[in-house]
N, C-alpha and C positions, 0 to 999 in steps of 0.2 A: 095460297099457302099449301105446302106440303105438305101432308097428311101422312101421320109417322103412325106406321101398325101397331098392334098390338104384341104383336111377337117378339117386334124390335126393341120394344119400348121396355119389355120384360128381360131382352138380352141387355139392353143396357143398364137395366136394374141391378140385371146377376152380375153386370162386370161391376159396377161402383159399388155393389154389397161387396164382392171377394175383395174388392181392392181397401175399403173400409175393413173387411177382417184381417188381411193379410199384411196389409201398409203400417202400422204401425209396426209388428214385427220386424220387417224388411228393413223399415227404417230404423229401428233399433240394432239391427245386426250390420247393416251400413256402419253405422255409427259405431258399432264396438269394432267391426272390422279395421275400419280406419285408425281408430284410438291406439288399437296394441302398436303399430310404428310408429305414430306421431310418439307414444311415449317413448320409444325406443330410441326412436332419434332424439328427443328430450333428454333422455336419460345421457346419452353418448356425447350430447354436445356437455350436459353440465358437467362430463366424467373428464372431456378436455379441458372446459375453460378450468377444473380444479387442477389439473395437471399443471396447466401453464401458469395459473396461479401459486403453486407450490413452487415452480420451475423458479418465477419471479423473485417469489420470498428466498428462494435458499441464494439466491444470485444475488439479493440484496445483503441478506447476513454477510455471505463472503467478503462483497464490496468491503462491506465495515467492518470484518476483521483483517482486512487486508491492508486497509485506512490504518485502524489502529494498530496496529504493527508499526504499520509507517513512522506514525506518529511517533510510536516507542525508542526505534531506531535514529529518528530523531535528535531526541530529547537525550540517549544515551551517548550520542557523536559528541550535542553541544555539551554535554557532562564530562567527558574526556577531554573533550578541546578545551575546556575552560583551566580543569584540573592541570593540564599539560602547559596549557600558557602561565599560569603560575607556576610551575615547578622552574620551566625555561626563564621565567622573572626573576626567580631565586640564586637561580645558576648565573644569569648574567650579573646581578647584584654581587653576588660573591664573586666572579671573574673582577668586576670594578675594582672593587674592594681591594682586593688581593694585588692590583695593579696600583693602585693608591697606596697601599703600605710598601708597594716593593721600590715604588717613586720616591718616598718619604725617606725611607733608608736610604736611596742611592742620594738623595739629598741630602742626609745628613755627615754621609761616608764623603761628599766631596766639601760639606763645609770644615774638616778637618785635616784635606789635602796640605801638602807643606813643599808637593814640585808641582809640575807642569805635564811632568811623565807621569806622575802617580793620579792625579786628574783624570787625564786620556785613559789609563788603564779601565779605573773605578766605570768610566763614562764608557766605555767599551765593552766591559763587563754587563753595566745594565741594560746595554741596548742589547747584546746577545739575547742575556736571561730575560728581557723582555717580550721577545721577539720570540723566542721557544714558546714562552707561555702564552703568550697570544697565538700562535700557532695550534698549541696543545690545545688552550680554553676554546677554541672558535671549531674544532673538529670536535671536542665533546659535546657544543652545541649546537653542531648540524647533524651528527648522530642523533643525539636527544628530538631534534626536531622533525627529522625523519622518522624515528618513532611515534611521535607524538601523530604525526602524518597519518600512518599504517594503522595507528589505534584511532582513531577519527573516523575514517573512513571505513574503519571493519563492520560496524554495524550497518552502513548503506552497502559498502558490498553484499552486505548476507541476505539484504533482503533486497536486490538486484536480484540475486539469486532467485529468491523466492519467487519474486515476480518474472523471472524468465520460465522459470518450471511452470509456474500457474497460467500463464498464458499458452505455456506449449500443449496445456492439457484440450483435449477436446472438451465442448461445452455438453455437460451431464444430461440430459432430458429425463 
């Protein structure tokens, strides 16, 4: 066995005493040293995921009120188009109607014929006037319908619209 001096024995004292005085220090200053970036970078990653947390949330609201819109625009089409198919029900009812009484009278104007010529007149006469008004009544209700059309459709147009601008936007960060 190697026989370790006394001088050595005494250097290696003084070095595990300073390192017993000075180690704990050192290792505490290690340790704050490292701390202040770890936090930093703690701090920066929670300061993203809030950002893109926020980013998330306001993209969701959007979503749904973009939905609801929809929704709205909707509900206001099939409120026109309802409104509009009744009106065009009424108009055709009263076209009926109006052909019904004008049938009735040429019916009655030829049960009181008394030639052959007065007949053919009566019967010439209402095919005319029938024919006009079937003409007239069937253009006031593809006008009407065409309208009804243009009103239907104007609330999906608008919000066509919306949703053309809202997609053309760049996305907020």
């Amino acid at each position: 066995m190697a026989v370790v001096s006394e001088a050595k024995l005494a250097d290696v004292k003084k070095l595990v005493n300073e390192a017993a005085a000075t180690g704990p220090a050192k290792a505490q200053r290690i340790v704050q040293d490292s701390a202040a970036p770890a936090q930093a970078t703690m701090e920066k990653t929670m300061e993203q995921a809030t950002k893109a947390t926020e980013g998330m949330m306001k993209a969701a609201e959007q979503a749904t009120e973009f939905s609801r819109g929809n929704a709205e625009a909707m509900a206001k089409a099939a409120q026109v188009y309802m409104t509009g198919v009744q009106d065009l029900s009424k108009q055709t009812l009263a076209m009926m109607q109006g052909f019904s009484e004008h049938a009735i009278a040429s019916a009655r104007a030829l049960a009181t014929v008394k030639s052959l010529k007065e007949a053919t007149e009566i019967q010439t006469s209402f095919a005319r006037t029938a024919m006009e008004k079937a003409v007239a009544e069937t253009t006031k209700l593809q006008e009407a319908s065409l309208k009804l059309a243009e009103a239907t459709f104007a609330p999906l147009t608008a919000r066509m619209q919306v949703a053309v601008e809202t997609m053309s936007k760049p996305i907020a960060a």
